[in-house]
N, C-alpha and C positions, 0 to 999 in steps of 0.2 A: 295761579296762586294756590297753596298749599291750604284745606282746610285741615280742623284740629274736630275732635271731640274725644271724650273719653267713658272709660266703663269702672263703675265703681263697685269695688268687694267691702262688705261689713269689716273694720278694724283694720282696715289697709286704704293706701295712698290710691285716686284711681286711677289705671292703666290707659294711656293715651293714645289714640291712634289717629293715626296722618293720613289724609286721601289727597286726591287732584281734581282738578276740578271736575274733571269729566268723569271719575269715579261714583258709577251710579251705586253703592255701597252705603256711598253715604248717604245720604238722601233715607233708606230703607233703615239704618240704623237711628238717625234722627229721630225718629218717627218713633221712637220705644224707649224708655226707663230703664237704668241700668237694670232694676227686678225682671224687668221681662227679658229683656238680654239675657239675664244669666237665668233665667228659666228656659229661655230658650238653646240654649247650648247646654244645661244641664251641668252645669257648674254653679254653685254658689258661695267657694270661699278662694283667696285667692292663693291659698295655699295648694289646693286640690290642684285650680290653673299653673302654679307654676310648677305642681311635681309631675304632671301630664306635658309641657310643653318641653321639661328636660326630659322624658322621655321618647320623645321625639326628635331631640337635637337641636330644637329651635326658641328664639327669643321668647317671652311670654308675649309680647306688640304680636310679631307674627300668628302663632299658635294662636290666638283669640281673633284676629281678622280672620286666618284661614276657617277656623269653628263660626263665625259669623258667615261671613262669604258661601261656605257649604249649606247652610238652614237658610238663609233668607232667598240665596237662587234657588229653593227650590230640592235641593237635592236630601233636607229633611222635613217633614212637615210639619208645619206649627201650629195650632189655632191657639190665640190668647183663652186663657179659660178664667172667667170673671166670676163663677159662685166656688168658689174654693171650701167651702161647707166643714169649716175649721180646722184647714189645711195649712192656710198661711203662717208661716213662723214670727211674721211681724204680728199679726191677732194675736198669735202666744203670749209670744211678748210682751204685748201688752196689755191681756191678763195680768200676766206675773204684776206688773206695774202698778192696777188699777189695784191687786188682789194685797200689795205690801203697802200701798198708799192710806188705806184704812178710810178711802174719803166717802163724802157723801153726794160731792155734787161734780160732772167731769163736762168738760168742753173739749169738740177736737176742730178747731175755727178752719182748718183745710181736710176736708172729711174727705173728698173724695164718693167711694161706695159706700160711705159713715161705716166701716168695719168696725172701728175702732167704738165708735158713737154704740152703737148695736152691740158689741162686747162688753162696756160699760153696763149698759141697761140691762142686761144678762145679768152681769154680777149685782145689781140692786141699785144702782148708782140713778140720779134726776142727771139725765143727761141731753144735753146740747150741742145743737153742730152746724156750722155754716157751708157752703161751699159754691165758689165762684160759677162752676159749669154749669151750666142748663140742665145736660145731657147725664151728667153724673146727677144730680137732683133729682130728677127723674127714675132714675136706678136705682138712687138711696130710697126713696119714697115705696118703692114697690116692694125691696127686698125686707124694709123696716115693717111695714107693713104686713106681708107675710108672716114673718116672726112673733106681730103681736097676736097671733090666729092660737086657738086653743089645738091640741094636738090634734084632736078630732078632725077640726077643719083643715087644718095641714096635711091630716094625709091625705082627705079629699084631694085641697088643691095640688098634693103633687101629683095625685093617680091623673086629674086633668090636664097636666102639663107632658104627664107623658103620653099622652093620647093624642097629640096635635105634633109629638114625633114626625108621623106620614108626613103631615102636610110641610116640613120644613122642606123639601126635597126641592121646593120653588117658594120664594122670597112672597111673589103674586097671592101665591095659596095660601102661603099663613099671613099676609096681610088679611086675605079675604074670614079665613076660620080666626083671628081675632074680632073682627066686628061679631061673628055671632058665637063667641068664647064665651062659658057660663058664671058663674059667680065669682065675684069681688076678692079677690084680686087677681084672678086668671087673666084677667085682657093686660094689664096693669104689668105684671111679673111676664107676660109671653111679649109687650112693646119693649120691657128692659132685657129680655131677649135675644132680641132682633138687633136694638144696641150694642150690646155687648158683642156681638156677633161680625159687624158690618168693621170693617177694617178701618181704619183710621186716615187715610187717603185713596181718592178715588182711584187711583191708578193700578192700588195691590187689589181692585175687586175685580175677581173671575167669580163665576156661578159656580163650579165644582169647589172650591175654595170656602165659601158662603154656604153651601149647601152643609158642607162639613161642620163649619163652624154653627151654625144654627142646629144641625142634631146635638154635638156635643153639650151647646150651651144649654139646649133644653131638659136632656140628662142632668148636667151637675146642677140646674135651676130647681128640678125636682127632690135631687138630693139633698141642696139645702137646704129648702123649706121642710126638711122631711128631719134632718139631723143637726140644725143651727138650734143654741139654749131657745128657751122662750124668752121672751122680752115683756115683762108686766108691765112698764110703762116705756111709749116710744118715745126715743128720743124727738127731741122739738130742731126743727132748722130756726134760727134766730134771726140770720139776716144770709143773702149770698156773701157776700163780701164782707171779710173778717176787716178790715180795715173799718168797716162802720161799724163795729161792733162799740165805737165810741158811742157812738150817736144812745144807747140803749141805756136804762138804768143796771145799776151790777145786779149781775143774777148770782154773787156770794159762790163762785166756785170751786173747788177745791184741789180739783186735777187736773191738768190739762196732759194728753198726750196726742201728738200732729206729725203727721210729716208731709214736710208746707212744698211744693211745687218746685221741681228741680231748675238747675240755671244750666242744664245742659239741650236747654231749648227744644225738650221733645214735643209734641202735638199735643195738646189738652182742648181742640178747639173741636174733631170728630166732626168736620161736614156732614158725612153722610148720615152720622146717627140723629144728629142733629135736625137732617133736612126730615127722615124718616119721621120724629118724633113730634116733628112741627113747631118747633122750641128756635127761639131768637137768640141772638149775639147781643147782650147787653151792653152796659156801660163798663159794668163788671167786670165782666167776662175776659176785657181787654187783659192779662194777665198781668203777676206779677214782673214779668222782664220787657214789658214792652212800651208803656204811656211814658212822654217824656216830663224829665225829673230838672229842675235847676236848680237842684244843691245835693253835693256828695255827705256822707255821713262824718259826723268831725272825732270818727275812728282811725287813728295816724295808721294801723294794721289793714285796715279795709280800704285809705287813701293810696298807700302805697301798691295794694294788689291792684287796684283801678287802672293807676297812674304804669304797671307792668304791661294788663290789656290794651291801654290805651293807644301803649309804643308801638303796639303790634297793628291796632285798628280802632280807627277812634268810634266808630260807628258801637263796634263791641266794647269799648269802654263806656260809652254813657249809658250801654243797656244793662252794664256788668254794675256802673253806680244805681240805676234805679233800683233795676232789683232789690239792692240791699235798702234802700231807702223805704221802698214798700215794704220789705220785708219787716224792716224796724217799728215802720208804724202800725203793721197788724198785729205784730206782740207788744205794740204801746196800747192799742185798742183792748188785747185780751186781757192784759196786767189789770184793766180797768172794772174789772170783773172776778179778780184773783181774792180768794182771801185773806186774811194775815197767815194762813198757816199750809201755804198754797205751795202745790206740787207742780213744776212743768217737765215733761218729758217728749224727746224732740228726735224726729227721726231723721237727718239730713246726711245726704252726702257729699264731698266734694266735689270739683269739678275740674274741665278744663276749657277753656275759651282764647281760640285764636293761639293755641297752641302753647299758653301761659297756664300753669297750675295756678287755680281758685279755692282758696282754703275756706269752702262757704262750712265748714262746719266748725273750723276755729271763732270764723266772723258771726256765727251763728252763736258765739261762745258770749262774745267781748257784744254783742246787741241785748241777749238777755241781760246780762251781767248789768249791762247800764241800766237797766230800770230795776234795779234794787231785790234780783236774785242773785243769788251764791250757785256756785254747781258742784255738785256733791256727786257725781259720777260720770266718767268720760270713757268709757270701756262699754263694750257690748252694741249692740243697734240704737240704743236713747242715751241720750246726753241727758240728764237728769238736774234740776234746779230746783232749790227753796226759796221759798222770800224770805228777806232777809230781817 
């Protein structure tokens, strides 16, 4: 049987590609987010990818497996790099957003590394953020944390973090020089480290591999805390899971900008960082596309796209319905915290599942829309919403 997934470009449809079963390809691209895809291949619009693949004579499907197929065997090398020290075009982004919002108060309910949460708090903003993973909480904590360090102390801790360089050369060694790692937040920032480092499935760790990735991470880990704004007040984690975000009284917020957990089913579960970090699999944690759902949304546009996956696999239709189900009730959760004069901005891509196009950012569109925002911009990386 024929699997599906696909890669998605900012203001383009995303590009779908077909494996077999025995095609261990796929499995390796599973495993990553369209951004790191296309960080990985070094392409980021899909304009670039399709004036490259006519250069080549070949389809853009082909030309993007083949550029995938070459970096993931091995024949380019990759390390994920997770302190991007205000590198990322999405952090721009959403500056620009935070910076014409004029707000005071900003929630990003799927933070992630709280880039977002932490780029608020930079601009002046009381900022909030939840986020389901353990592993990423963890990471947010340390790097947040950092940030709120006076300059002084920042460049202390990054001259520390590059001192313990050597010892990355073995996993064994800088476990051991964290235990006697010096001040607060060194041990902290060198375990989100290690994290950030450790591959996402047991299978892609080799030691030359890991070695690499821990020098790198420990570089750009000192560069950020070296060259990230200051953060005068750190943003607060509210609860893991934005879906409880009912449960809390309104924190009166004014901006939200998120980009909530892909339905292209990559890994956000990180065994190994996870086992490293000593951190549990919650209730939470179970993600959005996975706990079962008995009732689809009474979206005739999102019933139909279910009822297209469903032809194909019913297993991936009822995963394709929860999704959106969760999905709806963690912006029914956030809405409940919105203020009357409340901004959302949303960073989602679409999708493909079982070989059926997933319009999750149309449906992304027509979920806000029902709880009583308008969208006032559908161009560029955020889909933009006002209450109404």
């Amino acid at each position: 049987m024929a699997r599906y997934t696909s890669v998605s470009f900012p203001g383009h449809a995303p590009v779908s590609l077909k494996f077999s079963d025995t095609d261990r390809l796929y499995a390796k691209v599973m495993e990553r987010t369209s951004a790191e895809l296309r960080d990985l291949i070094g392409i980021e619009s899909y304009e670039e990818l399709h004036r490259r693949a006519d250069s080549r004579g070949v389809s853009v499907h082909a030309f993007l497996r083949a550029e995938l197929e070459n970096a993931l065997a091995g024949g380019r090398p990759y390390v994920y790099r997770g302190w991007p020290a205000g590198s990322l075009k999405s952090e721009q982004d959403a500056r620009a957003v935070v910076r014409a919002a004029k707000a005071r108060s900003f929630l990003d309910p799927f933070a992630g590394r709280a880039n977002y949460a932490g780029a608020a708090a930079s601009e002046g903003l009381r900022s909030f953020y939840c986020e389901i993973s353990p592993v990423f909480r963890v990471i947010a904590a340390a790097r947040l944390a950092a940030l709120s360090m006076t300059r002084d102390a920042r460049r202390r801790a990054a001259a520390e973090l590059r001192a313990f360089e050597p010892a990355a050369k073995s996993l064994v060694q800088l476990q051991g020089a964290i235990v006697h790692a010096g001040r607060w937040p060194v041990p902290d920032l060198l375990r989100a480290v290690v994290a950030e480092a450790l591959p996402r499935t047991p299978g892609e760790l080799t030691m030359a591999k890991l070695n690499e990735a821990l020098s790198a991470e420990i570089r750009d880990a000192a560069a950020f805390v070296e060259q990230e704004p200051l953060i005068a007040n750190r943003p607060q984690l509210v609860c893991e899971d934005a879906r409880d975000l009912a449960l809390f009284d309104p924190l009166d917020v004014e901006l939200v900008v998120t980009n909530p957990p892909s339905l292209n089913f990559r890994s956000y579960a990180q065994p190994l960082a996870a086992a490293f970090l000593g951190v549990q699999k919650t209730r939470a944690e179970r993600s959005l596309a996975t706990h079962a759902a008995n009732e689809v949304l009474a979206i005739p546009q999102i019933v139909r796209n279910v009822a297209a996956v469903n032809r194909r696999d019913r297993r991936m239709g009822r995963v394709v319905a929860n999704y959106f189900v969760d999905l709806a009730d963690a912006f029914r959760a956030v809405s409940h915290h919105m203020s009357h004069r409340a901004t959302i901005a949303v960073e989602i891509e679409d999708s493909t599942v079982a070989g059926v196009h997933v319009d999750t950012r149309q449906h992304t569109i027509e979920i806000v829309e029902s709880l009583g925002f308008s969208l006032k911009t559908n161009g560029g990386r955020f889909l933009l919403f006002k209450r109404r």
